[in-house]
BAVEXMI-71477 format. One record per residue (C-alpha): x, y, z. Coordinates in nm, 2 decimals, always signed. Each point is the difference from the previous one (the first is absolute). Layout:
<nodes>
+--------+--------+--------+
:      x :      y :      z :
+--------+--------+--------+
:      X :      Y :      Z :
...
+--------+--------+--------+
</nodes>
This chain:
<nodes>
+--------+--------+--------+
:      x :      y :      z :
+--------+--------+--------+
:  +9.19 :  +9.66 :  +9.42 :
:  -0.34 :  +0.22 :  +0.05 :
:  +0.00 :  +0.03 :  +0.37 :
:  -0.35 :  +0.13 :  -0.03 :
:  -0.08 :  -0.29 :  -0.17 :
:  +0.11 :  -0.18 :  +0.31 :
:  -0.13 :  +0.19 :  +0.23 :
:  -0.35 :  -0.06 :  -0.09 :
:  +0.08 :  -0.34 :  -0.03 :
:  +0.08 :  -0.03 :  +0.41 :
:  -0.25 :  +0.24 :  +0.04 :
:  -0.27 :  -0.31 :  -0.16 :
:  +0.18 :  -0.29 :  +0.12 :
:  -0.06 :  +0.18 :  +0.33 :
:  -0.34 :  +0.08 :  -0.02 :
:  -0.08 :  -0.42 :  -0.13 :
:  +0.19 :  -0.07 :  +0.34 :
:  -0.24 :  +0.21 :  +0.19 :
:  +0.29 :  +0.21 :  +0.13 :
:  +0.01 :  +0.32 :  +0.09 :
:  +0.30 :  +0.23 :  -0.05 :
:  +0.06 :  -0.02 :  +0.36 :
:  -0.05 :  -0.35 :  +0.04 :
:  +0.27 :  -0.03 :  -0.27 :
:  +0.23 :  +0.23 :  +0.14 :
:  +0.00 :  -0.17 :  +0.32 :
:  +0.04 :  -0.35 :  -0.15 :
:  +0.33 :  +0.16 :  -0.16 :
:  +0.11 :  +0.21 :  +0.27 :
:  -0.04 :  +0.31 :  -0.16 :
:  -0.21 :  +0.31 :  -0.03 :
:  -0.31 :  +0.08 :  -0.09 :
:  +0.12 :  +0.25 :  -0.23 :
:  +0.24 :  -0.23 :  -0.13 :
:  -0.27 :  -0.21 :  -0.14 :
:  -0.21 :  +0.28 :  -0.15 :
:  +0.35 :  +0.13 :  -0.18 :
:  +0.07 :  -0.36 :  -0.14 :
:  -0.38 :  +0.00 :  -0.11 :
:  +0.02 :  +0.38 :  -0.18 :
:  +0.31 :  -0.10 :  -0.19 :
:  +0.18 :  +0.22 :  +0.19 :
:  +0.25 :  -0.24 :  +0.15 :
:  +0.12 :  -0.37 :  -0.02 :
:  -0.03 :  -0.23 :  +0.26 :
:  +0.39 :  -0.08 :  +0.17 :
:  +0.12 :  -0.32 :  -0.16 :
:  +0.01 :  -0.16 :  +0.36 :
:  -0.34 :  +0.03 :  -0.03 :
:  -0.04 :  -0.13 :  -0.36 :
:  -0.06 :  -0.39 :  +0.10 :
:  -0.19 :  +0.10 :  +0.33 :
:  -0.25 :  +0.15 :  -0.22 :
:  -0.05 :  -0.21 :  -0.24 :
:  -0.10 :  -0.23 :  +0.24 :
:  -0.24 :  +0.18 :  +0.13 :
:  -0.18 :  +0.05 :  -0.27 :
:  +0.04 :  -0.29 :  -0.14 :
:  +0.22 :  +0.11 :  -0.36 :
:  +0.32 :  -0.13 :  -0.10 :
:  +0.32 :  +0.28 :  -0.03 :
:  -0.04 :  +0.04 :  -0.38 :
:  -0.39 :  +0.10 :  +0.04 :
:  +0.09 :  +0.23 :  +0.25 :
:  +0.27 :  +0.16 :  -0.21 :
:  -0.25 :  -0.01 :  -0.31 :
:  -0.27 :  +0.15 :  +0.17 :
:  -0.22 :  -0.29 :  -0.14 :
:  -0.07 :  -0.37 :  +0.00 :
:  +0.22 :  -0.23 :  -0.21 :
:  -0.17 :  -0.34 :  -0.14 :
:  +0.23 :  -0.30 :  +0.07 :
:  +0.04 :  -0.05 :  -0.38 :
:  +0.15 :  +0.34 :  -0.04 :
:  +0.20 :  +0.00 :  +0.32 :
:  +0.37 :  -0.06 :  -0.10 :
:  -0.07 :  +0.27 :  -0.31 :
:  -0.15 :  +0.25 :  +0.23 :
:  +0.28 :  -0.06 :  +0.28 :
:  +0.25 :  +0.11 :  -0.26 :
:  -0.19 :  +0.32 :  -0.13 :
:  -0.04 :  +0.11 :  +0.32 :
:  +0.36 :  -0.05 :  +0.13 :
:  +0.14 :  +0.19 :  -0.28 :
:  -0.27 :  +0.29 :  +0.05 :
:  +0.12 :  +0.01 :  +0.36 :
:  +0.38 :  +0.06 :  -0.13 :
:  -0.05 :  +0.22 :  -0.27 :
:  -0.28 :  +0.22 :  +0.19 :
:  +0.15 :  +0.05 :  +0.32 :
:  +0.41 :  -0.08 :  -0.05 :
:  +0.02 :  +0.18 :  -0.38 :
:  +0.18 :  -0.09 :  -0.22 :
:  +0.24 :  -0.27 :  -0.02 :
:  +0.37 :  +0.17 :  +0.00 :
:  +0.30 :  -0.17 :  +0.16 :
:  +0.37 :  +0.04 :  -0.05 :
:  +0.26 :  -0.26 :  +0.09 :
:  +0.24 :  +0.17 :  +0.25 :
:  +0.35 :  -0.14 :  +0.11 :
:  +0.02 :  -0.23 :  +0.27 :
:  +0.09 :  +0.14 :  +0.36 :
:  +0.35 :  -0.06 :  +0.17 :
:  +0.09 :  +0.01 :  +0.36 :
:  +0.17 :  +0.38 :  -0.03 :
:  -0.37 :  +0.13 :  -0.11 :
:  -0.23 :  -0.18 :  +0.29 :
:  -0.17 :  +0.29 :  +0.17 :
:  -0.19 :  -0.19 :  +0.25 :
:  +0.08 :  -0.34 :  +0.19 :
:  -0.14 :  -0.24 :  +0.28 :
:  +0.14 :  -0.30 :  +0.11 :
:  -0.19 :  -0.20 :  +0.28 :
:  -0.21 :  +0.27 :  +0.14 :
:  -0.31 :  -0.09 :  +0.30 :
:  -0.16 :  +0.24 :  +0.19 :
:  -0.19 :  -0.12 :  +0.27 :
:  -0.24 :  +0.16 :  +0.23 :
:  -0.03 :  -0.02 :  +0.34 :
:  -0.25 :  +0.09 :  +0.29 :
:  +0.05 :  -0.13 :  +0.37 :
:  -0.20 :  -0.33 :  -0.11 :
:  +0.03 :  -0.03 :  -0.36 :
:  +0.27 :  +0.02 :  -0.28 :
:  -0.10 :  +0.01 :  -0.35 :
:  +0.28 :  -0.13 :  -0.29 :
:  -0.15 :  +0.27 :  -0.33 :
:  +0.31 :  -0.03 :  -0.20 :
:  +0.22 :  -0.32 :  -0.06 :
:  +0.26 :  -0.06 :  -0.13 :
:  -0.01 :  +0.24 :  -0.30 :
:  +0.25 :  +0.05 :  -0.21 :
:  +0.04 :  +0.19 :  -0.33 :
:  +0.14 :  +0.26 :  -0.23 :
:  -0.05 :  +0.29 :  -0.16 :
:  +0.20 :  +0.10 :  -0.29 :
:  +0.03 :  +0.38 :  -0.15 :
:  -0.26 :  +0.13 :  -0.25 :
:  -0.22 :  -0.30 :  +0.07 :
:  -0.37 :  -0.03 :  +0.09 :
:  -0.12 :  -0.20 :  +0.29 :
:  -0.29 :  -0.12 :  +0.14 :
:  -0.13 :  -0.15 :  +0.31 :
:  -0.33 :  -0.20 :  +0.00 :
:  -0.14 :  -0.11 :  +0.27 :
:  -0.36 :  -0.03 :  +0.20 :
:  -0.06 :  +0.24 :  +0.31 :
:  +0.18 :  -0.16 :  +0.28 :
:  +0.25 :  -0.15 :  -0.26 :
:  +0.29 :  +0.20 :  +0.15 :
:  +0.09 :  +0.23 :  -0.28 :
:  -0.10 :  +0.34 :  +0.17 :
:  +0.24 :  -0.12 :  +0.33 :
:  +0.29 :  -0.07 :  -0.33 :
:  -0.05 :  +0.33 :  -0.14 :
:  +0.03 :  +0.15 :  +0.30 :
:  +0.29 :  -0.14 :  +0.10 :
:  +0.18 :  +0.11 :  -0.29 :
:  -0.14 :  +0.35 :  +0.03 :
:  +0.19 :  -0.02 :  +0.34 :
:  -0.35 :  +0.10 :  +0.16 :
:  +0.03 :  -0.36 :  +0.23 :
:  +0.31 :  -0.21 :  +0.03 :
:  +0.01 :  -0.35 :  -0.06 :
:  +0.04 :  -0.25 :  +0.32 :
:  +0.30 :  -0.19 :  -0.22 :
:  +0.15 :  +0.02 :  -0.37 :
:  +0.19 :  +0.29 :  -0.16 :
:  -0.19 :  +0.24 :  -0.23 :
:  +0.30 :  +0.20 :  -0.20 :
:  -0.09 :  +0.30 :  -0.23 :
:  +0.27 :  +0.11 :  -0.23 :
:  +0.26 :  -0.23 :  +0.20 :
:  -0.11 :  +0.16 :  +0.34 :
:  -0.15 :  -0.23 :  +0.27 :
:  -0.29 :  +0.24 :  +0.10 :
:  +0.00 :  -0.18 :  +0.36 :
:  +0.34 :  +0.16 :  +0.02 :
:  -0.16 :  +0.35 :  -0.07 :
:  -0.06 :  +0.20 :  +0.39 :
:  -0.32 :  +0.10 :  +0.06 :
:  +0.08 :  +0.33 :  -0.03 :
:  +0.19 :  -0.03 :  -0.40 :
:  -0.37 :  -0.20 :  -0.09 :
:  -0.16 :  +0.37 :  -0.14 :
:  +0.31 :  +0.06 :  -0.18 :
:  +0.03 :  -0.35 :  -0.16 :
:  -0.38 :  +0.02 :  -0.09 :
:  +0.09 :  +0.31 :  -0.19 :
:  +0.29 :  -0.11 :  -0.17 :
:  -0.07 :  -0.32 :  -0.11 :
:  -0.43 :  -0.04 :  -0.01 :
:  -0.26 :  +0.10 :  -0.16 :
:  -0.36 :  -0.09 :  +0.11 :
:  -0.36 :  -0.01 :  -0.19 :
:  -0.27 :  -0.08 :  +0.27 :
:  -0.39 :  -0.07 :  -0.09 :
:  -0.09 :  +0.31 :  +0.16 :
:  +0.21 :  +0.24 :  -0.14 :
:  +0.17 :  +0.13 :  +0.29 :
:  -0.05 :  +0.38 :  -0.17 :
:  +0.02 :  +0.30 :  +0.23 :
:  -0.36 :  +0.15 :  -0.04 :
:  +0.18 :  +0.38 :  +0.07 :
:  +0.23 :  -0.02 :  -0.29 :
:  -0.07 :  +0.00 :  -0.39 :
:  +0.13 :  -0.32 :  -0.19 :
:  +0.28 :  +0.20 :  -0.10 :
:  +0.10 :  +0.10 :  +0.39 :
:  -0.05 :  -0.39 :  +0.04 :
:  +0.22 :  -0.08 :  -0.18 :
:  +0.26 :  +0.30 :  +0.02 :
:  -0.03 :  -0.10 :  +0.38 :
:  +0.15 :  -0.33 :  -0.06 :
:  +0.35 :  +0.12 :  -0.25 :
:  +0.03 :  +0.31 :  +0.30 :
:  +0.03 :  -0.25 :  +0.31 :
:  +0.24 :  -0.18 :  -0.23 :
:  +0.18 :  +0.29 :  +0.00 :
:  -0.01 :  +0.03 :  -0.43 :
:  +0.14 :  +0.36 :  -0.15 :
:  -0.30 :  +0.22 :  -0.01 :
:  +0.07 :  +0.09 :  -0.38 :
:  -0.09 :  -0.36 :  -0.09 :
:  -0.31 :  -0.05 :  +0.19 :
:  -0.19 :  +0.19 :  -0.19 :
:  +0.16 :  -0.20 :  -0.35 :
:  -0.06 :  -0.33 :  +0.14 :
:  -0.36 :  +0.00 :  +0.12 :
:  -0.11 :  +0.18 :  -0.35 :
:  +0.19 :  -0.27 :  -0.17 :
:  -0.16 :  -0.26 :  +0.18 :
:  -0.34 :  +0.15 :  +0.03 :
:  +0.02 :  +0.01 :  -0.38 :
:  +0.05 :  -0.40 :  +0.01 :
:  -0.29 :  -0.05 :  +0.21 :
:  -0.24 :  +0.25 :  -0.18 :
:  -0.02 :  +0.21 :  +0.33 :
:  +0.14 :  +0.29 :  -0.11 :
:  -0.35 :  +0.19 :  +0.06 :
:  -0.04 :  -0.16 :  +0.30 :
:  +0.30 :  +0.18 :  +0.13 :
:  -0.17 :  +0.31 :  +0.16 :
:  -0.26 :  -0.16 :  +0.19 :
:  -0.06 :  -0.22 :  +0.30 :
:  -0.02 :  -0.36 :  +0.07 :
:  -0.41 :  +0.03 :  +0.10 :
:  -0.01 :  +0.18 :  -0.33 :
:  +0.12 :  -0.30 :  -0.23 :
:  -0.10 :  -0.34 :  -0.11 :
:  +0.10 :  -0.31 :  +0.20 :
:  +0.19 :  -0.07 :  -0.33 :
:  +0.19 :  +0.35 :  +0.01 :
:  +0.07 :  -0.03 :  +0.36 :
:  +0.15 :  -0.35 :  -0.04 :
:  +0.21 :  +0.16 :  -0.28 :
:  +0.12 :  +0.24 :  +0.22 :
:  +0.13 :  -0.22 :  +0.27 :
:  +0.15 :  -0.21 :  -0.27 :
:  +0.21 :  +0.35 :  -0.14 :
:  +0.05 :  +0.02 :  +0.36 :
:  +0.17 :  -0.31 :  +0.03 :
:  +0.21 :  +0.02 :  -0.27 :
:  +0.13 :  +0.32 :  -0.02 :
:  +0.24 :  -0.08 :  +0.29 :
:  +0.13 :  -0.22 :  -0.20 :
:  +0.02 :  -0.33 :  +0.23 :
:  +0.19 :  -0.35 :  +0.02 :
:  -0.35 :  -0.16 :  +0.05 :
:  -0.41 :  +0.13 :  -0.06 :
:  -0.22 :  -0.21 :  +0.26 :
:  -0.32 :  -0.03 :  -0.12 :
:  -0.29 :  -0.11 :  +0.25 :
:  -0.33 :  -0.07 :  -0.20 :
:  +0.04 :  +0.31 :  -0.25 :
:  -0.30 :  -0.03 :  -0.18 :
:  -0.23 :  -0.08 :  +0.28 :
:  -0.20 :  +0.30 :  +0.00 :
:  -0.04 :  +0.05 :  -0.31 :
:  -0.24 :  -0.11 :  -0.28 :
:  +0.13 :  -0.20 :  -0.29 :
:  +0.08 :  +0.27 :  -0.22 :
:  +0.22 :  +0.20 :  +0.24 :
:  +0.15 :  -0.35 :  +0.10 :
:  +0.12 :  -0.10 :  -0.31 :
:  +0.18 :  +0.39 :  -0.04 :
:  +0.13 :  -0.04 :  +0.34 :
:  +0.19 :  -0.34 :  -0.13 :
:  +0.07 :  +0.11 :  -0.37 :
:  +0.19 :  +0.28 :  +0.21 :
:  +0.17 :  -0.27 :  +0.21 :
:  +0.12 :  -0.15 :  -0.28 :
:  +0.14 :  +0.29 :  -0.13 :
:  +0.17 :  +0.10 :  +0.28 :
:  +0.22 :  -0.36 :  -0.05 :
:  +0.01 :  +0.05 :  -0.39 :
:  +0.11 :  +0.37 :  -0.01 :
:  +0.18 :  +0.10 :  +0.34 :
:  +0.11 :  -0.35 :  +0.11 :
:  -0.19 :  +0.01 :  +0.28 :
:  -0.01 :  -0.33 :  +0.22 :
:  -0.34 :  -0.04 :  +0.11 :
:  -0.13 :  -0.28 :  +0.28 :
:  -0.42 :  +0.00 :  +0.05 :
:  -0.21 :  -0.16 :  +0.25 :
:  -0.38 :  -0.09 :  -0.17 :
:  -0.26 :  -0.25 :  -0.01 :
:  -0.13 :  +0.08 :  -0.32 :
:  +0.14 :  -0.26 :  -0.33 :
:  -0.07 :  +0.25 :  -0.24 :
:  +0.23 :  +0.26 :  +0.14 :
:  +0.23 :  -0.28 :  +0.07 :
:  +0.02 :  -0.01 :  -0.37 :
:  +0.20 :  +0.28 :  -0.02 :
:  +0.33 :  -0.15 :  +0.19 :
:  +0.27 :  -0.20 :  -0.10 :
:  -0.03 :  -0.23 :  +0.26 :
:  -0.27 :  -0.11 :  +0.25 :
:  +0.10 :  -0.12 :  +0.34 :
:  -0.30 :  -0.18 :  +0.14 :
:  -0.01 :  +0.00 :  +0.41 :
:  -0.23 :  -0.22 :  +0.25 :
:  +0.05 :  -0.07 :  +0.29 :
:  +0.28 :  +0.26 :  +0.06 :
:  +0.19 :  -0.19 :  -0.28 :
:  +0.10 :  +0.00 :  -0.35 :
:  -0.13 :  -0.32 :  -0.14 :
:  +0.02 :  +0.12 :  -0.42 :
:  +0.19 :  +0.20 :  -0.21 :
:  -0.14 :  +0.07 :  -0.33 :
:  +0.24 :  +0.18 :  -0.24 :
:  -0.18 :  +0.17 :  -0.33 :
:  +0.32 :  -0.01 :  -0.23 :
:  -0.12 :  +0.08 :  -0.31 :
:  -0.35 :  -0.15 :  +0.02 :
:  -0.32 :  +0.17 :  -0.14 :
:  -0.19 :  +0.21 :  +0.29 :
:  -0.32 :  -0.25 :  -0.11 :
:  +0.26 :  -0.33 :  +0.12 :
:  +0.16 :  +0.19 :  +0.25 :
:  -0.43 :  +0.09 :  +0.19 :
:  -0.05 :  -0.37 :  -0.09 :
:  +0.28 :  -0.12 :  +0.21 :
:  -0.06 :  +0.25 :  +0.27 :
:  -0.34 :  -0.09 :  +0.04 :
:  +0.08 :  -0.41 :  -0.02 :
:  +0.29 :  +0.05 :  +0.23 :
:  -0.28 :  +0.17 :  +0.26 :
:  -0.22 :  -0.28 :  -0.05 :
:  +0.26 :  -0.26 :  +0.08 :
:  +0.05 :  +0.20 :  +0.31 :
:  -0.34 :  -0.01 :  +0.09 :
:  -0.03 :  -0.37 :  -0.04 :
:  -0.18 :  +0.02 :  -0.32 :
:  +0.02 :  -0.09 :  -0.30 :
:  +0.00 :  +0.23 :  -0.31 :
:  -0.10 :  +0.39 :  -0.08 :
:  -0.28 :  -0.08 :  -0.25 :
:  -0.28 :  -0.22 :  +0.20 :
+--------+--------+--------+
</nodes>
């Protein structure tokens, strides 16, 4: 998929509107700059803006993702070609393993009936219902859902950052509404690992002291700091990275960092909340290969909050929220990443109340 190629072709379709970059930005409720990245190529628009555009400049999904017009005749031909092009370009290579099915001694995470609701003096606001679900070890988990969907409020529930209003949240057997205030740090420490959008780097310290930071306030022997971070920036080709500073790096290296960061403590559960949001498709699909590793080669059990279907790609299994609840489940087994993006995207449109992905 030539995302220069598509750029100039919402860059046209704009122009033959008789829009201007801010007139489209507005009508999408973005930036300016936004616009002018999608129209250099540099970025692709959000898919919750995929369908939103499209009609607004009058193209169907599949022109949009060609970067050109598709005559009706050549439609269904062209709907395929491009599908596949947005698998093998942006998810790699199809590779999956068949792993053993999960038991109740290896759930890492679990939720029965949890709501939170919000409340001011006049007002009370229900943003999670009734969700339930698990989350067994060395799996890969995602949460999809529009903003105001309720998956943020879910994640941070289970990153103990808010506490539900009712339900019981337990992380390796331990109710964490039964966790004191003051034991909160120290079961952060011990049992999560967190990748944010924005890094969350220290600007004062060099990737290594980033990460070192994180094995020292988990109290690891200093003779194997130094082993582990090497060993891990090796992994995630930062190993030259190591000496400099977060404002020195690529978005890509940084976000590598806080993934080493992560798991090098070595935790029950790695909460993701839109990894790859602030970082351009290249360093994106890194940032997941890297996710994917961490389940496939440290057993890491991974849950991760994003919009995007294409990094949704990447999980297991896709819990789909609206409303503040779960209303699909979508389980990849051992279907090709081109099926499993098909069904993502055709479980969104049902969502949405339409009908199917290619228009």
């Amino acid at each position: 998929m030539d995302q220069i190629k598509i750029g100039s072709f919402i860059a046209a379709r704009r122009k033959a509107k008789g829009l201007t970059q801010s007139q489209l930005a507005d009508k999408c409720g973005i930036t300016d700059k936004a616009v002018s990245k999608w129209e250099t190529g540099k970025s692709m628009p959000d898919l919750s803006l995929f369908m939103p555009l499209c009609d607004l400049l009058e193209i169907t999904l599949n022109e949009l993702l060609s970067g050109d017009f598709i005559a009706d005749e050549n439609l269904k031909e062209q709907s395929n070609q491009v599908l596949f092009e947005v698998i093998t370009t942006w998810l790699g290579k199809d590779q999956w393993e068949l792993r053993a099915g999960s038991d109740n001694e290896n759930i890492v995470l679990k939720l029965q009936n949890i709501k939170k609701i919000y409340k001011t003096e006049n007002t009370s606001t229900l943003a999670v219902n009734n969700v339930s679900f698990q989350v067994s070890k060395g799996s890969f988990v995602g949460i999809m859902g529009a903003s105001g969907s309720g998956k943020t409020t879910l994640l941070n529930m289970i990153a103990t950052i808010d506490r539900a209003t009712d339900g019981t949240i337990e992380i390796d057997g331990q109710n964490i509404a039964e966790v004191s205030e003051n034991d909160l740090a120290a079961f952060r420490r011990k049992h999560l690992g967190f990748i944010f959008q924005e890094y969350n780097l220290l600007d004062t310290l060099t990737i290594y002291e980033n990460i070192a930071l994180a094995l020292t306030v988990k109290q690891f022997p200093k003779e194997s700091i130094k082993q582990i971070i090497y060993d891990l920036a090796e992994k995630l080709e930062i190993t030259h990275a190591l000496s400099k500073f977060p404002y020195e790096v690529s978005g890509g290296q940084r976000q590598r960092c806080a993934c080493a960061r992560a798991i090098a403590v070595n935790p029950s559960l790695i909460l993701a909340d839109e990894p790859t949001g602030a970082l351009d498709s290249h360093s994106a699909r890194q940032l997941l290969e890297t996710l994917v590793m961490f389940r496939r080669d440290y057993g890491a059990t991974i849950l991760m909050v994003t919009h995007d279907a294409l990094s949704a790609s990447y999980c297991d299994r896709i819990l789909f929220m609206q409303d503040g609840e779960i209303k699909a489940v979508l389980e990849r087994e051992q279907e090709s990443k081109q099926a499993f993006f098909a069904d993502i995207l055709e479980v969104m449109a049902r969502l949405a109340g339409g009908g199917s992905y290619v228009l």
